[in-house]
Backbone as a chain_set.jsonl record, in Angstrom:
{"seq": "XXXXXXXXXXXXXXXXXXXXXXXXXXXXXXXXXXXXXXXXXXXXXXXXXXXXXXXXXXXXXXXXXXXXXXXXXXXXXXXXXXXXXXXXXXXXXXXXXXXXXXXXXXXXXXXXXXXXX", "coords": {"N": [[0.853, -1.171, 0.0], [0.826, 2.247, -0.91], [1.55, 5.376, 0.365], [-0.279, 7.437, -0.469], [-2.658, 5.709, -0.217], [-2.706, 4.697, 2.235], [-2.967, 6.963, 4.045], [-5.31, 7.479, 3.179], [-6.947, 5.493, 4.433], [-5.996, 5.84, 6.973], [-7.631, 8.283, 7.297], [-10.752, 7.3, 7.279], [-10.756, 5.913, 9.027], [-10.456, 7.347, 10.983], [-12.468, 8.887, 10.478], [-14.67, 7.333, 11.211], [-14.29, 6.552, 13.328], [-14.571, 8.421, 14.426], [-17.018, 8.631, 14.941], [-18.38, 6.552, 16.202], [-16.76, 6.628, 18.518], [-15.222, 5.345, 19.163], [-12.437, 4.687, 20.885], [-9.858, 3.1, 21.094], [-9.227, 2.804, 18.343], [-7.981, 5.662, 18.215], [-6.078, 5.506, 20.655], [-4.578, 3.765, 19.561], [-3.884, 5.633, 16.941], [-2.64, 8.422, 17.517], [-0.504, 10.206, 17.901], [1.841, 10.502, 21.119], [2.319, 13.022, 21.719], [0.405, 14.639, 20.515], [-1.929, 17.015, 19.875], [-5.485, 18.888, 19.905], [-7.485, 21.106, 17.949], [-10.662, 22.343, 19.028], [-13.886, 23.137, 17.964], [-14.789, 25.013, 19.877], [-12.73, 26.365, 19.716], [-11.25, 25.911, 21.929], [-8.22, 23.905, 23.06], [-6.93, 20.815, 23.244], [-5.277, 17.95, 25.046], [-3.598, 15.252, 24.105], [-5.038, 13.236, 26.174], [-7.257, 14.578, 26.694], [-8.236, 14.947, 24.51], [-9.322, 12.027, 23.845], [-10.859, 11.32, 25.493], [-12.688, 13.033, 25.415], [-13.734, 11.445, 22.82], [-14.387, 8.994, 23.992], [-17.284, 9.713, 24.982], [-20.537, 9.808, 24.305], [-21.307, 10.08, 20.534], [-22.394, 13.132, 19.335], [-23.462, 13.431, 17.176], [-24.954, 12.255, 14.021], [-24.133, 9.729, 11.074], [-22.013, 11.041, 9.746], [-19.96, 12.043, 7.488], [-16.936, 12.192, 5.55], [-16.408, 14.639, 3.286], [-14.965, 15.886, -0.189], [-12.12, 15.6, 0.653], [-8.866, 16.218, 0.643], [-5.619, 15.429, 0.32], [-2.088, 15.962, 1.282], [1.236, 15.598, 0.553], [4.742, 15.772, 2.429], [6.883, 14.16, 1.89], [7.706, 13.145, 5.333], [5.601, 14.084, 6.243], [2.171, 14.856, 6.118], [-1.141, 16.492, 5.268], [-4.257, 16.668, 5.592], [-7.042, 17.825, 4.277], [-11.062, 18.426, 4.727], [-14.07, 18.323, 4.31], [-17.09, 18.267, 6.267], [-20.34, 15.887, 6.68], [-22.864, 16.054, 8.198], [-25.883, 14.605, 10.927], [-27.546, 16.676, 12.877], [-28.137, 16.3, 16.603], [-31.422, 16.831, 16.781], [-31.895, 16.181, 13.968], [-31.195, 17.928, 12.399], [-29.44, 19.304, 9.674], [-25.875, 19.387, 9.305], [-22.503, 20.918, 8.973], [-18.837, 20.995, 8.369], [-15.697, 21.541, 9.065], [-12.603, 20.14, 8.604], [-8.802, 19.865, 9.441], [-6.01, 16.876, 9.005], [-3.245, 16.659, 10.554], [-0.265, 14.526, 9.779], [2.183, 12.54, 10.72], [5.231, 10.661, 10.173], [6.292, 8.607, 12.11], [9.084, 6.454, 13.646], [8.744, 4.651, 11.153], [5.848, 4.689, 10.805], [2.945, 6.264, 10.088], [0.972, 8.769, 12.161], [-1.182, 10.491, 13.771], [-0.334, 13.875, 14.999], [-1.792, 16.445, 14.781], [-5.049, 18.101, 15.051], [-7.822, 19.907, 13.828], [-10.76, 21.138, 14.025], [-13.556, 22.379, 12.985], [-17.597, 24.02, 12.924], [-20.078, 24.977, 10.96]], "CA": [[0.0, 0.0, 0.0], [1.721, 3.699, -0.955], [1.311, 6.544, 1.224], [-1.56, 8.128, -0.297], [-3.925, 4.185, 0.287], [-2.568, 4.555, 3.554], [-3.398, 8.094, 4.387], [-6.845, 7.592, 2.725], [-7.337, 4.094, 4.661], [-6.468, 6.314, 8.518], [-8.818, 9.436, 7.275], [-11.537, 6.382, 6.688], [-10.606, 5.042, 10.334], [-10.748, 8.314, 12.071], [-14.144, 9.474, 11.002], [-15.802, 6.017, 11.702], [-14.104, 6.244, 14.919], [-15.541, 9.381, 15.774], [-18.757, 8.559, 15.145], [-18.513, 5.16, 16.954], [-16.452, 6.624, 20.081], [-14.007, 4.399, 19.103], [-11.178, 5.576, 21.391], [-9.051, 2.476, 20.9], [-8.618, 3.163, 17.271], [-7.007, 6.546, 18.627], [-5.009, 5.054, 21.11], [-3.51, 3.492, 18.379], [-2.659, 6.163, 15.949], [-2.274, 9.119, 17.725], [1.052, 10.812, 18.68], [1.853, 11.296, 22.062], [2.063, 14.611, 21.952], [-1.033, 15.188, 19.763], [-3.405, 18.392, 20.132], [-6.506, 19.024, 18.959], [-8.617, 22.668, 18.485], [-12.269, 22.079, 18.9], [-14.74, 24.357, 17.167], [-15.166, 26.099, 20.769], [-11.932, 26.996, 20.662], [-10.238, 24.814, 23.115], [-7.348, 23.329, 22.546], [-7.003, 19.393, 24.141], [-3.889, 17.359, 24.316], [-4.264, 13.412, 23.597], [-5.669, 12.418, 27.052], [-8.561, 15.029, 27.038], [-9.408, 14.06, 23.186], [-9.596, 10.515, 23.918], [-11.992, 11.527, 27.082], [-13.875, 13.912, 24.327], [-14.258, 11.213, 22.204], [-15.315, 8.206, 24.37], [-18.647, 10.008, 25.089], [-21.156, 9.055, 22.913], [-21.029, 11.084, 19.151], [-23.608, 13.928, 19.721], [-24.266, 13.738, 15.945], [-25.155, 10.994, 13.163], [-24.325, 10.222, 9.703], [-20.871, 11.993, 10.065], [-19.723, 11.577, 6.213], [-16.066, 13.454, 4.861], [-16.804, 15.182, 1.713], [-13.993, 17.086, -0.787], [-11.249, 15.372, 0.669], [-8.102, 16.501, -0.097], [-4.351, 14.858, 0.811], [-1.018, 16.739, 0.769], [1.911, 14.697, 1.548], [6.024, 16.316, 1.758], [8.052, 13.031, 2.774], [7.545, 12.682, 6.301], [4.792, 15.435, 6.927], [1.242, 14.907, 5.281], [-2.035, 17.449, 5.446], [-5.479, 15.729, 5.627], [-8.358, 19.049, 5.044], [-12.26, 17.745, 4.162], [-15.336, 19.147, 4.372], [-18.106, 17.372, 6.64], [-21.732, 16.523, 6.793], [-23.371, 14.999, 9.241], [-27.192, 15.175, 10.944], [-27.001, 17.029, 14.38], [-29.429, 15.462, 17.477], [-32.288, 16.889, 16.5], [-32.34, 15.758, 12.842], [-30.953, 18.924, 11.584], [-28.235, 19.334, 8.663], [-24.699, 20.346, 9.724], [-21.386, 21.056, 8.781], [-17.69, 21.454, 8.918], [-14.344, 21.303, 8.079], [-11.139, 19.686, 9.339], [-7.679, 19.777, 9.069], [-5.517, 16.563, 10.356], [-1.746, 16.813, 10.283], [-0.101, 13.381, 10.453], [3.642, 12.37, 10.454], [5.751, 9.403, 9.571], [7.396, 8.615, 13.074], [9.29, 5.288, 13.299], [7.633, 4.06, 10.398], [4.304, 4.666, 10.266], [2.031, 7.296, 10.089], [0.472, 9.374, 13.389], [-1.635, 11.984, 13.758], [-0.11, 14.564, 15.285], [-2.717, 17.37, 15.414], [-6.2, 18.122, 14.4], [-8.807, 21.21, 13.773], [-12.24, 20.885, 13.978], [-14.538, 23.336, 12.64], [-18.503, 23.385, 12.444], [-20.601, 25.73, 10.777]], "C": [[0.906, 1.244, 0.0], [1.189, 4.536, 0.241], [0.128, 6.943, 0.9], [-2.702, 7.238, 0.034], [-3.943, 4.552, 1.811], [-3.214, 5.506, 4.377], [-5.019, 8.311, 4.384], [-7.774, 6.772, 3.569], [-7.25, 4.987, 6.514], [-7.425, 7.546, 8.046], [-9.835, 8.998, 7.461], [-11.88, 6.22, 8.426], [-11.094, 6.059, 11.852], [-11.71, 8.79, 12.192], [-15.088, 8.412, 11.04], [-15.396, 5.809, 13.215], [-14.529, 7.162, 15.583], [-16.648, 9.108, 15.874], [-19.187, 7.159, 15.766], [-17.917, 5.466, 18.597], [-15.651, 6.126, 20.119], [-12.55, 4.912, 19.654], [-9.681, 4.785, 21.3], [-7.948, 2.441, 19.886], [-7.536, 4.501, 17.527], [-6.154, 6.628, 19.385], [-3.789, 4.564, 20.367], [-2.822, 4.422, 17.405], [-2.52, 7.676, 16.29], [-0.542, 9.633, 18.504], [0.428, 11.241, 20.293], [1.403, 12.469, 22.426], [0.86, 15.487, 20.876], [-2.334, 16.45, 20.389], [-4.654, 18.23, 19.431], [-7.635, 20.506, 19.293], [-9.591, 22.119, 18.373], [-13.059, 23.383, 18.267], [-15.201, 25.255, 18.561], [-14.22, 26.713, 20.73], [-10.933, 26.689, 21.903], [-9.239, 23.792, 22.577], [-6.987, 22.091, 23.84], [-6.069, 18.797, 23.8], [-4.413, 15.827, 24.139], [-4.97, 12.865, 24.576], [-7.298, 13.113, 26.571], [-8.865, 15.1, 25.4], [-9.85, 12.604, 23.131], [-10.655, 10.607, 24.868], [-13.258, 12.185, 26.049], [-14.85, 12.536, 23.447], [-15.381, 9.248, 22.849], [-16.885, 8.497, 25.188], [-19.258, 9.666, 23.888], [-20.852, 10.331, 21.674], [-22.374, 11.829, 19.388], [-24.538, 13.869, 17.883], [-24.192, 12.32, 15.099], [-25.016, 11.223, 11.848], [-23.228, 11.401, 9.133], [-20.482, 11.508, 8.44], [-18.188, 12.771, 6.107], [-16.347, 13.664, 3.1], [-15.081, 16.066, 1.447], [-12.16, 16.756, 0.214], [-9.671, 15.221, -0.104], [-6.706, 15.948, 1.34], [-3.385, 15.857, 0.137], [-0.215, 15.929, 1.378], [3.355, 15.232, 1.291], [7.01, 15.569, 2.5], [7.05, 12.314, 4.296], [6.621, 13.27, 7.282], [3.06, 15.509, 5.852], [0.01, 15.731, 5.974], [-3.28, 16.156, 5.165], [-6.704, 17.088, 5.59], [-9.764, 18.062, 4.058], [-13.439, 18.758, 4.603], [-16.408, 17.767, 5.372], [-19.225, 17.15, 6.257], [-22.212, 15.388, 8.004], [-25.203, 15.493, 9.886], [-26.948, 15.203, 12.645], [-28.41, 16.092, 15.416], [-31.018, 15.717, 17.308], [-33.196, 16.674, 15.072], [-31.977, 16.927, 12.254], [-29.356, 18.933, 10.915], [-27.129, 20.058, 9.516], [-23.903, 20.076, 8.707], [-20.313, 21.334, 8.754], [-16.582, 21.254, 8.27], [-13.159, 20.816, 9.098], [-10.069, 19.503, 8.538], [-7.13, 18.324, 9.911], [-4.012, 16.389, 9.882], [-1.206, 15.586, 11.04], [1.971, 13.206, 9.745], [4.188, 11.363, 10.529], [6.884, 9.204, 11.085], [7.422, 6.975, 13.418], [8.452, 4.198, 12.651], [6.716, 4.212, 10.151], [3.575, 6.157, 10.806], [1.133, 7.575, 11.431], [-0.533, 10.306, 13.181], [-1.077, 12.82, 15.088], [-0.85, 16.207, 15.907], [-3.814, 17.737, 14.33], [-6.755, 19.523, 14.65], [-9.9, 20.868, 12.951], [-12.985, 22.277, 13.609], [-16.52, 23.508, 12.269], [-18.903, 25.132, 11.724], [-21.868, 25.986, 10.677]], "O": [[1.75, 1.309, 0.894], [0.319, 4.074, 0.98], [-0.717, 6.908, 1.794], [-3.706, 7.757, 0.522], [-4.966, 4.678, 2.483], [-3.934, 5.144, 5.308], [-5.744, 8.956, 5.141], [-8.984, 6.994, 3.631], [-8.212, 4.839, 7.268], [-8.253, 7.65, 8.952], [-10.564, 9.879, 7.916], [-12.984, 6.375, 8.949], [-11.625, 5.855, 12.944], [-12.193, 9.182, 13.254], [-16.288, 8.644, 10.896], [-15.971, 5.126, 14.062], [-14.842, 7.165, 16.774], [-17.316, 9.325, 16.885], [-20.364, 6.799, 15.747], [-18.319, 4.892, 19.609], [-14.985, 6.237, 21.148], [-11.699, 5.443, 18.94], [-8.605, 5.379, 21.377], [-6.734, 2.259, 19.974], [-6.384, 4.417, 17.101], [-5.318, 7.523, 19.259], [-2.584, 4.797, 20.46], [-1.658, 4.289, 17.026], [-2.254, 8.347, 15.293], [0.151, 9.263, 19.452], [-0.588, 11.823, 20.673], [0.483, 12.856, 23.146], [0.678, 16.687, 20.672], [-3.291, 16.44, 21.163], [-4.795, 17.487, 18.461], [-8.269, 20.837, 20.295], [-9.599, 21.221, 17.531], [-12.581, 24.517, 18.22], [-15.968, 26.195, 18.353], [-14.212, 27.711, 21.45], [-10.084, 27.331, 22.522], [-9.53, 22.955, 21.723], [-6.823, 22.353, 25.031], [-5.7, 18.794, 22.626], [-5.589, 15.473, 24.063], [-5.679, 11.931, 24.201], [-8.26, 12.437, 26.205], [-10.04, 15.382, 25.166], [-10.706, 12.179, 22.355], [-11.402, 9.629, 24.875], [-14.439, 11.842, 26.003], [-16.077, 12.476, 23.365], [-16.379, 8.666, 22.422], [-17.48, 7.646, 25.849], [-18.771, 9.342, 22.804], [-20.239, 11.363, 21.952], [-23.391, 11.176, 19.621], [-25.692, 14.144, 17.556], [-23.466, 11.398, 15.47], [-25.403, 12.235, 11.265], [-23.466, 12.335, 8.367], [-20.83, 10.345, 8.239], [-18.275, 13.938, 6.488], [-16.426, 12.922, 2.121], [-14.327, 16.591, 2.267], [-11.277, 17.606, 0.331], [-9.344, 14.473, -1.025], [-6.738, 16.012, 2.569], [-3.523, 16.426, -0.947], [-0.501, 15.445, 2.474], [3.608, 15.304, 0.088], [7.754, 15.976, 3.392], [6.17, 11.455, 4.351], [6.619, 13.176, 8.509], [3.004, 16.286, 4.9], [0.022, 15.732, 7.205], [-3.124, 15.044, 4.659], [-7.254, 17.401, 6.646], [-9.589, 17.311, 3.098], [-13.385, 19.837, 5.192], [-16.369, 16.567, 5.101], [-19.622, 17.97, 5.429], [-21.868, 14.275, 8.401], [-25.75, 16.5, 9.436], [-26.471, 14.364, 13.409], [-29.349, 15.445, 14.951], [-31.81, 14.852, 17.682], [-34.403, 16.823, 14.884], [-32.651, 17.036, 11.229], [-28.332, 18.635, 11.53], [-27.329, 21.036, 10.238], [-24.171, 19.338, 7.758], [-20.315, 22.442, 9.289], [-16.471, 20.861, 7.108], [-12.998, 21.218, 10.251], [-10.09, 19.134, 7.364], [-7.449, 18.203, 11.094], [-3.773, 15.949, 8.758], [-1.367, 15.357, 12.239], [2.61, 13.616, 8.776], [3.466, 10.678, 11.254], [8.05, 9.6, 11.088], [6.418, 6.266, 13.493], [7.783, 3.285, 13.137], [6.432, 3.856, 9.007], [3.81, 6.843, 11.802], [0.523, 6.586, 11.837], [-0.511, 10.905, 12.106], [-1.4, 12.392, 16.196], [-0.607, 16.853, 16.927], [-3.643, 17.716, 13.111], [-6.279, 20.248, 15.523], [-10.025, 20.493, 11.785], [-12.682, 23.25, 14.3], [-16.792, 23.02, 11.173], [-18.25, 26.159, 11.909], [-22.249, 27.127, 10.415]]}, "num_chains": 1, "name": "protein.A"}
């Protein structure tokens, strides 16, 4: 599998894991030292996104749209567009960035930005 299968195959992993809660999957491929901005504005290091995300998913039907990959060696970009249907059955959307890096061997995520609108 090349870099970009691979890249395409954790983007795949990460938004079925948010919307499942799946915190295991992010145990697994997050960096240590991983951040993440939230659309409030808060910035969370890897414990308190893994705490974020084993609550249940407040929304359903989380889909990435307009996905786009940038990759320069050992440093790849991940931005997409969302959609998803919020708790009351109403349309949303958003955008994310996730910045992932090639550390002994394999690919991390490193840090994320969440955006809704």
């Amino acid at each position: 599998m090349n870099d970009l299968e691979l890249l395409q195959d954790l983007n795949r992993g990460y938004i079925r894991s948010v919307q499942e809660s799946d915190t295991r999957w992010f145990e697994a491929h997050l960096a240590d030292d991983f951040l993440n901005s939230n659309p409030d504005c808060t910035l969370v290091d890897r414990a308190g996104f893994l705490r974020q995300i084993a609550l249940p998913c407040p929304v359903s039907n989380l889909q990435a749209e307009d996905v786009r990959f940038r990759s320069g060696g050992e440093v790849a970009i991940i931005d997409a567009r969302t959609t998803y249907r919020q708790a009351g059955g109403e349309a949303g959307a958003g955008r994310y960035t996730d910045i992932w890096a090639r550390r002994g061997g394999r690919w991390v995520c490193v840090a994320a930005q969440v955006g809704r609108g």
